[in-house]
N, C-alpha and C positions, 0 to 999 in steps of 0.2 A: 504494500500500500504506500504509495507516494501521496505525500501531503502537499498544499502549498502555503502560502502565508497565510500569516495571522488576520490580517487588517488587508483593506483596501476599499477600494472605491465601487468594485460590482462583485462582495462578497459569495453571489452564487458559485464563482470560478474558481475557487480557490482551493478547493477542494475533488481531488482528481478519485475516480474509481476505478473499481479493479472491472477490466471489461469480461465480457459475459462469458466468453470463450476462453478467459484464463485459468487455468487449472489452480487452486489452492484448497488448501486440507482442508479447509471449512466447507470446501463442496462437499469432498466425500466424507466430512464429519455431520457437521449440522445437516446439510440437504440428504441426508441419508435414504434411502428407500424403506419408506414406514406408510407412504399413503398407498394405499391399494386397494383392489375389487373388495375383499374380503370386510377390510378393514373400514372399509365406510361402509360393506353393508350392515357389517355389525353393529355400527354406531348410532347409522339412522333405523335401526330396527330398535335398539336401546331408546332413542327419543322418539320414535312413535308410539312404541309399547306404554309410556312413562306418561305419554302426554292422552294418548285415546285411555288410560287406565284411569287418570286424574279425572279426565272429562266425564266420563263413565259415573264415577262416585259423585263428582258433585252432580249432576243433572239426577243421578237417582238421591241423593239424599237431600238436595234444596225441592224436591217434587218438581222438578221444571212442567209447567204444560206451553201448551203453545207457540214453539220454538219454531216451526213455520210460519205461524203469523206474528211472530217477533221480528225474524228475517223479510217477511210479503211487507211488512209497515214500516220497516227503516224507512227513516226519512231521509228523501233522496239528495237535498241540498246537504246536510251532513253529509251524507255519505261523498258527496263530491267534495266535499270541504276534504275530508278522511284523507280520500284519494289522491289531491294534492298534497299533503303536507307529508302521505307520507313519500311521494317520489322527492320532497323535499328534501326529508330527514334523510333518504339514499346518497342524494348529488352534494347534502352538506357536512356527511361523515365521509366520503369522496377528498371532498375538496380541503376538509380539515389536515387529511393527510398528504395534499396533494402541493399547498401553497407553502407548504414546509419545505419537503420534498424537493422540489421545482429550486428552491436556494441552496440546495447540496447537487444538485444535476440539472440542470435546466433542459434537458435531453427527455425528460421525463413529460411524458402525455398524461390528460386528465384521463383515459379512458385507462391505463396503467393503472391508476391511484382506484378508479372507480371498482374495474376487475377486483383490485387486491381488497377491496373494503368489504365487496361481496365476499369473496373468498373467506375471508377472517371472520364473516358471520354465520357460514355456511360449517366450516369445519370446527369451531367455538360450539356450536349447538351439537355435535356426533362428538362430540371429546368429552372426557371428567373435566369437571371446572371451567369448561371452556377453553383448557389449555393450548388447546390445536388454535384457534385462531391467528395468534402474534403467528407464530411460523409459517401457515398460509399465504398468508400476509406478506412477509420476507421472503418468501418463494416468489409469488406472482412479481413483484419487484427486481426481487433477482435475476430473474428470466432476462428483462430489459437494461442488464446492466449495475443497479447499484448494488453496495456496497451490503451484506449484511448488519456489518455495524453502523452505517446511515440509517438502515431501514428502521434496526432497533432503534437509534438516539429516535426518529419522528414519532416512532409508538410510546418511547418512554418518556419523550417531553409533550408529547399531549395528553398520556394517563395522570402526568401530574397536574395539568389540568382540570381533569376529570375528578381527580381525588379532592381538590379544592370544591369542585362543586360539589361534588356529595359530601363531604364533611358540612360545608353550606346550607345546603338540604337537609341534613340528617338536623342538623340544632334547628332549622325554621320548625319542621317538622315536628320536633317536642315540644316547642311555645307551643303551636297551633292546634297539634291534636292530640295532650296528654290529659285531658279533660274529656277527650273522646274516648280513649281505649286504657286510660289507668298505666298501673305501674308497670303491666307488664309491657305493653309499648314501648314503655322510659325505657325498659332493658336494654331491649333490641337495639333502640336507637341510639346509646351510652357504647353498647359495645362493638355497632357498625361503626362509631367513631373513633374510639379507640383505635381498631381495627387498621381504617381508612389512614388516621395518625401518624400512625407507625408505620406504614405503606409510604408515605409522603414524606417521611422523613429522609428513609433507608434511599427512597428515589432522587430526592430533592439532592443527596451527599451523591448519587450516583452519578447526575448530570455535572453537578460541582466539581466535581472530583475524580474522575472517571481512573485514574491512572493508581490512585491508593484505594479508589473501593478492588479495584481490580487484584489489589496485592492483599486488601483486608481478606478480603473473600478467599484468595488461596489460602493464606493461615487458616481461617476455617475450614477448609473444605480438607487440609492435612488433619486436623486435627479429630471432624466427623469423620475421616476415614478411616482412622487408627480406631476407633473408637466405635462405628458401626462400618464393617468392610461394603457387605454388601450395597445399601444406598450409598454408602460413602465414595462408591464406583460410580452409580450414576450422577454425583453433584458434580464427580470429578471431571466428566467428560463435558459436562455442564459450562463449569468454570475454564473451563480448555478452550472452549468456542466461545465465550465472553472476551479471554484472553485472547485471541485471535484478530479480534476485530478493535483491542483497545483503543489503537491509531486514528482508526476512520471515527471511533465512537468522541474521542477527545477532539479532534480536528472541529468535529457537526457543533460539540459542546462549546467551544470557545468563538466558533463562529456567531450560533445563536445569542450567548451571555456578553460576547464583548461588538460587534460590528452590527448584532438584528435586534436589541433591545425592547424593539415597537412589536417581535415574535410576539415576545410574552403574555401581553395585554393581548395583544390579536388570537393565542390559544386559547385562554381566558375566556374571550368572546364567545367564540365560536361554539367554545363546549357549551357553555351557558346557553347560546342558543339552540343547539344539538338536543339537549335533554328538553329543556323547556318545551321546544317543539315534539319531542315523542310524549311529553305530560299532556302536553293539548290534544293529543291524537286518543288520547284515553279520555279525557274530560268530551270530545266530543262522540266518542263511540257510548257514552251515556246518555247524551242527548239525542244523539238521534236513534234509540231508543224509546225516545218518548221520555226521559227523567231527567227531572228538574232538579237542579243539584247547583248546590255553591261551590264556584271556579276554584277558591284557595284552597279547600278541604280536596279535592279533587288531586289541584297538584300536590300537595303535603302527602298524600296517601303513596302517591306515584314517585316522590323522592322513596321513600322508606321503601316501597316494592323494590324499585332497583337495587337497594344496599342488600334489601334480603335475597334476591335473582343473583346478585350477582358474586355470591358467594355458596350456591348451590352449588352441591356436588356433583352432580347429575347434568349429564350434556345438555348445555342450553337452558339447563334450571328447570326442564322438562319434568312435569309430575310437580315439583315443589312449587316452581310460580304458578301453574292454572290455582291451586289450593289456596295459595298466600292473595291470588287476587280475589277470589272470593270471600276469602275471610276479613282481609281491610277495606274491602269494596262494598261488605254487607251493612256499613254504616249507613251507606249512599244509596244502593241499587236495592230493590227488593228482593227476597229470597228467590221468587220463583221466576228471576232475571237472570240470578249470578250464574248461571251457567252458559249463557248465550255470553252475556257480557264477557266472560273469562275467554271463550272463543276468539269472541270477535279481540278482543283484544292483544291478543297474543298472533291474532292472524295477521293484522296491520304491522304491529311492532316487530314479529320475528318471523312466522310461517312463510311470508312472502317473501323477504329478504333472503331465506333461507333456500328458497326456490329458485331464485335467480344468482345464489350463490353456487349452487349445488349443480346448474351450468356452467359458468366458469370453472370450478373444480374439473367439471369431468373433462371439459375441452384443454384446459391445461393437462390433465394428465395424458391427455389422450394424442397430443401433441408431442408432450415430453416423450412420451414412450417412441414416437417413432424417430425420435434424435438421437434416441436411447439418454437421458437425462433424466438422472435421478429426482424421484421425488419426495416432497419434504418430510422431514418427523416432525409428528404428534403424541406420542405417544412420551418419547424421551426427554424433549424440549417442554417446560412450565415456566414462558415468560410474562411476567404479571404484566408489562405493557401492552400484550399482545391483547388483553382481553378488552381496550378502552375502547367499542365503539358500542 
C-alpha cells in the first residue's frame, strides 16, 4: 500500500489503492471463500423459519381477524408516501457511504456504493448478529478497486455516527416513554447505552488512533490466545487482517480528522436523517392503517426497537424484532392490528431491501465465480462497523 500526503488542496488524491488485480494476502485471507450455494441457503432458511415462526405466534395469539381487509383498506396516499421514502432510505444509506468513499477514490461510482449497501443488508439479515454484512460490503467494493482498509475506515467512521445517534435516541426515549412502559423499559434502554458507550469509545480510539489500537489489540489477542487457544485462533487471524490494512486505515483517518473536518458534521447529518427517515416509515405504516397515533411516541418507540434489533442474535433480528415490535407497538396499534403492523413493517424497512440485496449477492457471486475470484467470509469476519446501515 502506497500512501500519499498528509495535506493538500484536492485531499480525494492523496490516497493511492491497491488495484483490483493485485494479488495480496488479505485477498486470500479476508476475501476467503465462505459465501456459497449452501451457505446462504442455510441462512435465508434460518431467517425465514425465524420470521414466518414469529408471525405465526403473534397473528395466532393477538386473534388477528381481518388481515385482508387490513391490506384491501391501506390507504393509498400513505402507502405512496411509504413507497417513497422508502427508495429514499435505499439511495440515502447508498450515498452515506458513497460521499465518503468518493474522497479516498474518486474512481468510485454511486451505483458501487449502492450495490455494496444492498449487499450488507442482504447478507446482515442470513448471518448471526448481522455479522456478514460489513464484509459484503468490503467485497462489492473491493471488486472495483478499493482498498479493504478504506472500505473498513467509511463503515467505521459512519457506525460512529450511528452510535451517537442511538445513544441520542436511547436517552430521548427514556424522558418520553418511561411513564409509558415503567422500569422495565428504563432497563433496556440504560443498558443499550451502556452498550452503545462503550462501542463508541473502543471506535472513536480506533479512528484516532488506528496504528496503537492496532498494536493494543495484538497484546490482547497474544494474551486470549495463550489463554483460550481455540477462539484465540480465530481473533488471531482477525487481528492479522486489521493489521494488514493499518496503512490505508491510518492514511483515510488523518485525511478525514485533519484536511475533511466539515466529514464529520456531514456523517452526523446524514445518519440522523437515515434513521429518522426509517422512524417515519413506521409512524406512517400506522396511519395508513387507519390509526391515529402521536408522531413522538411513535419515533421514541422506533429508536428503542432498533437498539433492541440491533443486537439480536439471530440473522436480521428475525423472530426477535417481529415480537419486540408488537410488544412496544401495542401501546399504539390495537391488538388485533399488531400482526399486520409487525409485517408491514418489517417489509418496508428490511424484506425488500433484503430482496434487492439478495440480487446483487447472487450476481456478484455468480460473476466472481466465472473469474474464478474468491468470495467473501461471513462467517469468520465480526466487524461491528459493518452492521451500521
Amino acid at each position: 500500500m502506497n500512501s500519499g500526503e498528509d495535506s493538500g488542496s484536492n485531499p480525494s488524491q492523496k490516497i493511492d489503492m491497491i488495484p483490483a488485480s493485485e494479488p495480496t494476502e488479505l485477498d486470500t485471507e479476508y476475501l476467503a471463500s465462505r459465501i456459497n450455494g449452501r451457505k446462504i441457503r442455510k441462512g435465508l432458511f434460518i431467517f425465514i423459519f425465524l420470521t414466518i415462526a414469529a408471525l405465526t405466534i403473534l397473528f395466532i395469539r393477538t386473534h388477528s381477524e381481518g388481515v385482508i381487509d387490513a391490506f384491501r383498506n391501506y390507504d393509498t396516499e400513505f402507502l405512496f408516501l411509504t413507497v417513497i421514502l422508502l427508495i429514499f432510505d435505499i439511495l440515502l444509506g447508498a450515498f452515506r457511504n458513497h460521499i465518503f468513499m468518493k474522497k479516498l477514490d474518486p474512481r468510485v461510482e454511486f451505483m458501487t456504493s449502492l450495490r455494496a449497501n444492498l449487499a450488507n443488508t442482504f447478507a446482515g439479515a442470513i448471518t448471526p448478529s448481522q455479522g456478514g454484512g460489513g464484509p459484503a460490503q468490503f467485497y462489492v467494493y473491493h471488486r472495483k478497486g478499493v482498498s479493504i482498509g478504506q472500505s473498513i475506515f467509511v463503515a467505521a467512521f459512519n457506525y460512529l455516527s450511528t452510535l451517537i445517534v442511538f445513544i441520542s435516541g436511547a436517552v430521548l426515549a427514556l424522558f418520553l416513554l418511561a411513564g409509558t412502559y415503567g422500569s422495565s423499559l428504563t432497563g433496556i434502554i440504560l443498558l443499550c447505552f451502556v452498550i452503545f458507550f462503550i462501542e463508541f469509545v473502543l471506535l472513536a480510539f480506533a479512528l484516532a488512533r488506528p496504528e496503537l489500537f492496532a498494536m493494543l489489540l495484538g497484546k490482547f489477542t497474544d494474551w486470549f490466545s495463550d489463554s483460550f487457544s481455540r477462539m484465540g485462533s480465530r481473533l488471531r487471524k482477525i487481528t492479522n487482517r486489521v493489521t494488514l490494512e493499518v496503512d490505508s486505515f491510518k492514511d483515510s483517518s488523518k485525511l478525514f480528522f485533519g484536511s475533511c473536518k466539515m466529514m464529520i458534521p456531514l456523517s452526523l447529518a446524514l445518519t440522523l436523517i437515515l434513521y429518522l427517515n426509517k422512524y417515519v416509515i413506521a409512524y406512517l405504516v400506522v396511519r395508513g392503517l387507519g390509526i391515529s397515533c402521536d408522531f413522538m411516541t411513535v419515533i421514541s418507540i422506533q429508536a428503542i426497537l432498533m437498539c433492541i434489533i440491533y443486537f439480536s442474535p439471530s440473522p436480521g433480528g428475525s423472530g426477535i424484532a417481529e415480537l419486540s415490535i408488537a410488544a412496544l407497538m401495542s401501546a399504539v396499534v390495537p391488538k388485533s392490528m399488531l400482526g399486520v403492523y409487525s409485517l408491514l413493517q418489517r417489509l418496508f424497512l428490511l424484506y425488500v431491501p433484503v430482496i434487492l440485496g439478495s440480487i446483487v449477492i447472487f450476481y456478484e457471486l455468480r460473476v466472481s465465480s466465472r473469474q474464478e475470484y474468491s468470495p467473501i467470509s461471513t462467517d469468520n469476519v465480526q466487524i461491528s462497523a459493518g452492521k451500521a446501515q
